[in-house]
Legacy VTK file of the C-alpha trace (Angstrom):
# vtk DataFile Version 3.0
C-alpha trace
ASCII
DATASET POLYDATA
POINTS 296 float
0.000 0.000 0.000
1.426 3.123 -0.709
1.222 6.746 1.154
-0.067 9.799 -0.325
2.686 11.168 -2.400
3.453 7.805 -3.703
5.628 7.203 -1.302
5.981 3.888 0.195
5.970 3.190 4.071
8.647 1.391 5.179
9.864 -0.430 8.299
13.155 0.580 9.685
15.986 -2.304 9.325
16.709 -4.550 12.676
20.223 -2.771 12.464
18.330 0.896 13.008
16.822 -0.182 16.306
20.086 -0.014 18.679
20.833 3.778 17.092
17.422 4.791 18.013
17.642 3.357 21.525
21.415 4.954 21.694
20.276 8.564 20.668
17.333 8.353 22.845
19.072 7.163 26.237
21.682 9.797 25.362
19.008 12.743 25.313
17.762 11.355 28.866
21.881 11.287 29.607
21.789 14.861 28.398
18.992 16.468 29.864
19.940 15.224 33.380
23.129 17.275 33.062
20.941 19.985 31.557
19.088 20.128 34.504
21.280 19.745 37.100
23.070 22.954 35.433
19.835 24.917 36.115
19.289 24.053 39.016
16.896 21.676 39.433
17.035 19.401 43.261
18.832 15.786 42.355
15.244 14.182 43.113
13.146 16.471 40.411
16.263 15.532 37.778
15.737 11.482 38.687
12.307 11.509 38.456
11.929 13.462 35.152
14.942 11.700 33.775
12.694 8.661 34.191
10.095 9.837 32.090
12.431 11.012 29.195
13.916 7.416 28.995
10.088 6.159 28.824
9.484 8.177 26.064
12.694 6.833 24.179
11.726 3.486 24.595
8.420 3.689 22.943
10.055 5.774 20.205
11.888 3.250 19.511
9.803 0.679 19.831
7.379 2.552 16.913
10.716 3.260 14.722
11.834 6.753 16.086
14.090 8.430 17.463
12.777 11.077 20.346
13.881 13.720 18.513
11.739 12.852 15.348
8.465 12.742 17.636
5.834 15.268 16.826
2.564 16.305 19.067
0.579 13.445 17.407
3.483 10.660 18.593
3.004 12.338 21.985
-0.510 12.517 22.378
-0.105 8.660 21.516
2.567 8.062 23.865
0.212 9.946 26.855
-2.738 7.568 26.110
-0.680 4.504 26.045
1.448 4.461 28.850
0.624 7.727 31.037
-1.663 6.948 33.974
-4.295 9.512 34.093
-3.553 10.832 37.310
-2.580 14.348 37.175
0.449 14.354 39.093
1.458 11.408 36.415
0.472 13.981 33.347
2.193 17.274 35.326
5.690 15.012 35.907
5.217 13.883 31.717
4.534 17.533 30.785
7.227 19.132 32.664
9.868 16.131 31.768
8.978 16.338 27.917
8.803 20.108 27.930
12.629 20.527 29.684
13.870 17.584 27.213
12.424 19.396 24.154
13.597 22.566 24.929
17.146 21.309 25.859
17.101 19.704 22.142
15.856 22.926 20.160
12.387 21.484 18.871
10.764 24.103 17.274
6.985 21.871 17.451
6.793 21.721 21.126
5.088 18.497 21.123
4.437 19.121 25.044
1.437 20.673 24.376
-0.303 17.247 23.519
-0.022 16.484 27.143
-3.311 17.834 28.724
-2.934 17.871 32.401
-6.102 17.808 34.777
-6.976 20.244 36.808
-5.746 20.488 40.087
-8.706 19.729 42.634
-8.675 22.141 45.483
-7.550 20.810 48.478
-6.782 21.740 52.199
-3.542 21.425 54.052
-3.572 19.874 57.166
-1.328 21.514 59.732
-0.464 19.834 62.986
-2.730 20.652 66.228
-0.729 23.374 68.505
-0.457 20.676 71.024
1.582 18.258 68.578
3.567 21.029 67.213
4.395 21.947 70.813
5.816 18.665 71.364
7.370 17.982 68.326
9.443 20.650 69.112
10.519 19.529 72.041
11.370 16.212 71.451
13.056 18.110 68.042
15.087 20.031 70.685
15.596 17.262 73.375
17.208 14.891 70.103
19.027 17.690 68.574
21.452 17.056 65.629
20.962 17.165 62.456
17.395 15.354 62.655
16.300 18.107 65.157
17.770 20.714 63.347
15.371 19.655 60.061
12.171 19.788 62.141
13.012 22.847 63.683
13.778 24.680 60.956
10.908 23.416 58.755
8.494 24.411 61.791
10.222 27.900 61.859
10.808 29.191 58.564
7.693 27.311 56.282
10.729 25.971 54.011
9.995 23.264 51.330
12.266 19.983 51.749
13.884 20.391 48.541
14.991 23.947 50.135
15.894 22.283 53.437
18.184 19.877 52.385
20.126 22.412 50.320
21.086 24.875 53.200
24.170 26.294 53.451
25.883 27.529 56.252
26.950 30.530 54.404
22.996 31.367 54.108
23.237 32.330 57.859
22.922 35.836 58.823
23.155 37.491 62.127
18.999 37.799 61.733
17.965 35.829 58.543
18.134 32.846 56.992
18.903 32.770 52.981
18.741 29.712 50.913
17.919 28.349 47.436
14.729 27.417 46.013
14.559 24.433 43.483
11.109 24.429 42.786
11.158 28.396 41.070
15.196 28.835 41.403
15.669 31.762 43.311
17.180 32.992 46.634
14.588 33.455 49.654
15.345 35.214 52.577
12.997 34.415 55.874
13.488 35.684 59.778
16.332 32.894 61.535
14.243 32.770 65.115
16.524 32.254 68.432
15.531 28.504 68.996
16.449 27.401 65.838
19.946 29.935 65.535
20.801 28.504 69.090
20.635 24.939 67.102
22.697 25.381 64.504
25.192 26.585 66.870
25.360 23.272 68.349
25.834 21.426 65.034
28.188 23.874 63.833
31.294 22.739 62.552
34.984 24.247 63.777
35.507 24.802 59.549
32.290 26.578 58.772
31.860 25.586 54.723
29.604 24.037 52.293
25.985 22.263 53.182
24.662 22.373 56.973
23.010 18.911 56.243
25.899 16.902 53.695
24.909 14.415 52.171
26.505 10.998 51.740
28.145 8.405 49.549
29.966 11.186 47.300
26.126 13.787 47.590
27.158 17.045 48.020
23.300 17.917 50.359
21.386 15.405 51.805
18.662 13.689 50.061
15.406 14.072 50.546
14.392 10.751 51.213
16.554 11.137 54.529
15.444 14.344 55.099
11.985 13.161 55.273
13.049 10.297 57.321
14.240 12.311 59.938
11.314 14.053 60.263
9.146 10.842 60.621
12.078 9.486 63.289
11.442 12.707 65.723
7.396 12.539 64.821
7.508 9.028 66.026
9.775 9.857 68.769
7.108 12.606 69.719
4.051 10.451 68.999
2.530 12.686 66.700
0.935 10.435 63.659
1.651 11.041 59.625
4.447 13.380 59.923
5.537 14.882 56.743
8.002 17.758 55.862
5.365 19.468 53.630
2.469 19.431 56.775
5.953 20.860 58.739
5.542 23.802 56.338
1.544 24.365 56.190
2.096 24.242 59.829
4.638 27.215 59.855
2.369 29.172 57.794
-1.257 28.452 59.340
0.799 29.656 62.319
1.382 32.749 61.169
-2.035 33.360 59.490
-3.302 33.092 62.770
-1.152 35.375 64.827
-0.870 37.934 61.993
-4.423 37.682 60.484
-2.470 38.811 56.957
-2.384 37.043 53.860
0.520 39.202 52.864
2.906 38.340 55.681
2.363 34.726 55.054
2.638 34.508 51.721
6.156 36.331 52.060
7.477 33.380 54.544
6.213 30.790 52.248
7.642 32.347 49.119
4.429 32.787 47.211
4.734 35.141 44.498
0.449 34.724 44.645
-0.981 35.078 48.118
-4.175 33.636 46.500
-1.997 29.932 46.897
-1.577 30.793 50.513
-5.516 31.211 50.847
-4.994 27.657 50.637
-4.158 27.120 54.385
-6.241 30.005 55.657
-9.287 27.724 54.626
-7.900 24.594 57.415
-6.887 27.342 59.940
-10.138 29.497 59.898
-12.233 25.780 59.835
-10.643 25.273 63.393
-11.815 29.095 64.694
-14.735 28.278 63.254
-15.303 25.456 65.141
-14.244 27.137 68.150
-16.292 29.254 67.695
-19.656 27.193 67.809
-18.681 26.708 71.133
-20.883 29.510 72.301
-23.971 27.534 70.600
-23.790 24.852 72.635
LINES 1 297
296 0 1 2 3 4 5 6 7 8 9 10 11 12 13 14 15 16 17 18 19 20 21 22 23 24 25 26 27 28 29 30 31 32 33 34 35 36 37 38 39 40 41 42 43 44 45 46 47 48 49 50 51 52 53 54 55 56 57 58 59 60 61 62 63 64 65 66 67 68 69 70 71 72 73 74 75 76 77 78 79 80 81 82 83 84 85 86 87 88 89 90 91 92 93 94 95 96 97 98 99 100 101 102 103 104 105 106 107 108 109 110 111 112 113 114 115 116 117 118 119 120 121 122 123 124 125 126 127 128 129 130 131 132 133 134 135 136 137 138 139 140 141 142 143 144 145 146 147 148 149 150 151 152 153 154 155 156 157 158 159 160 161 162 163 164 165 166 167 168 169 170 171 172 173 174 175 176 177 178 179 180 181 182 183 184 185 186 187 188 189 190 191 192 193 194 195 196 197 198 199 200 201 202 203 204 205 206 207 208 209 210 211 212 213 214 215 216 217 218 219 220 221 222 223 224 225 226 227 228 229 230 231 232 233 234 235 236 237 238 239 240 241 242 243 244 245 246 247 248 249 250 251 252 253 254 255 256 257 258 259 260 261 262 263 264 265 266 267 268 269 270 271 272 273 274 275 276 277 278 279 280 281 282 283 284 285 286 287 288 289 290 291 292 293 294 295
């Protein structure tokens, strides 16, 4: 059967396949240095790393090389292998948009990758009484595990952020650090407990990461990151312990000391105080329901 144009279709030789696979495992090779040169945390790089090598599979499985793929191939790709899930579609659209840009493609096939929309949700910040004793059990363990869970309590830092403090970031006043997610430098109040902290941990040669990592890592991952956390939570008996409900904690505190948006939109780093609304909505649902005390 022959292809408008005349031309006939043709299958490419057994020999073509290993080139294909070659050039498409070296993109995935490539845009892992790519983004590690702009910044992007170690974890981010792995994961969408992992979706670029996907993609050069089934390219080559259908003949192609990942560079030849157009918005139709991906659009294909998406309803083959992607699960629906929107975090699934957000990590594919993100991955395929960095690895197409790195490469120069002028089609930006991302765009076939529809990504649902996000369904509101509500943070769920720890009670004042667990917070309370998180914090001391944070203090009473000390090191670098009680370092983490103060800090995240005290400054509403993201893990990716936590794990790449530097000890060069501390001022006499302030804490200043690097931010994966939107790569820039944030700046938020360093409060006395957690300064007094850091002192303790401080090495004699003050240099490089305050939490380094291991096995050759220059910052500590955030798999242990996140596993100190859950190590002090269990030590404190507080239940489901996570870095990010550390951080909605931090700022549902200071929503409801300050009453202002503003001010804690600025600790959390949100460039649209309409995302910090967010965790107004599970603060002001426990006023409210203090509230209804007086109807009872």
């Amino acid at each position: 059967m022959t292809q408008r144009g005349g031309q006939v279709p043709t299958t490419p030789a057994a020999g073509m396949m290993p080139a294909a696979t070659g050039a498409g495992m070296q993109s995935a090779l490539d845009l892992e240095d790519y983004l590690l040169g702009q910044g992007f945390a170690e974890r981010t790089v792995n994961e969408y790393c992992k979706w670029a090598r996907r993609l050069a599979r089934w390219a080559e499985r259908h003949g192609h090389t990942t560079a030849q793929l157009q918005p139709h191939h991906i659009r294909r790709w998406v309803d083959e292998t992607v699960p629906p899930s929107r975090e699934s579609r957000k990590q594919a659209h993100a991955a395929v948009r960095h690895l197409y840009t790195m490469l120069g493609h002028d089609g930006q096939p991302w765009t076939a990758i529809r990504v649902p929309r996000k369904r509101p949700g509500r943070p769920h910040p720890l009670t004042e009484p667990e917070r309370r004793r998180l914090l001391d059990v944070a203090q009473l363990h000390g090191g670098p595990p009680g370092v983490a869970v103060v800090g995240l309590l005290q400054t509403a830092a993201r893990a990716s952020e936590a794990c790449m403090w530097r000890w060069d970031g501390i001022g006499e006043d302030r804490l200043r650090f690097w931010r994966p997610k939107t790569r820039d430098w944030h700046e938020v109040p360093l409060r006395p407990l957690l300064a007094s902290m850091l002192d303790e941990v401080k090495p004699a040669w003050v240099e490089g990461f305050i939490f380094p990592g291991s096995r050759g890592r220059q910052w500590v991952s955030y798999q242990a990151l996140y596993d100190w956390v859950r190590h002090i939570a269990d030590l404190a008996e507080v239940p489901k312990v996570s870095p990010h409900r550390l951080r909605a904690t931090a700022i549902s505190r200071v929503l409801e000391s300050t009453g202002s948006i503003d001010i804690a939109a600025e600790l959390a780093g949100h460039l649209d105080p309409s995302v910090t609304r967010n965790y107004y909505a599970a603060t002001s649902w426990a006023r409210l329901a203090e509230g209804t005390v007086a109807l009872d």
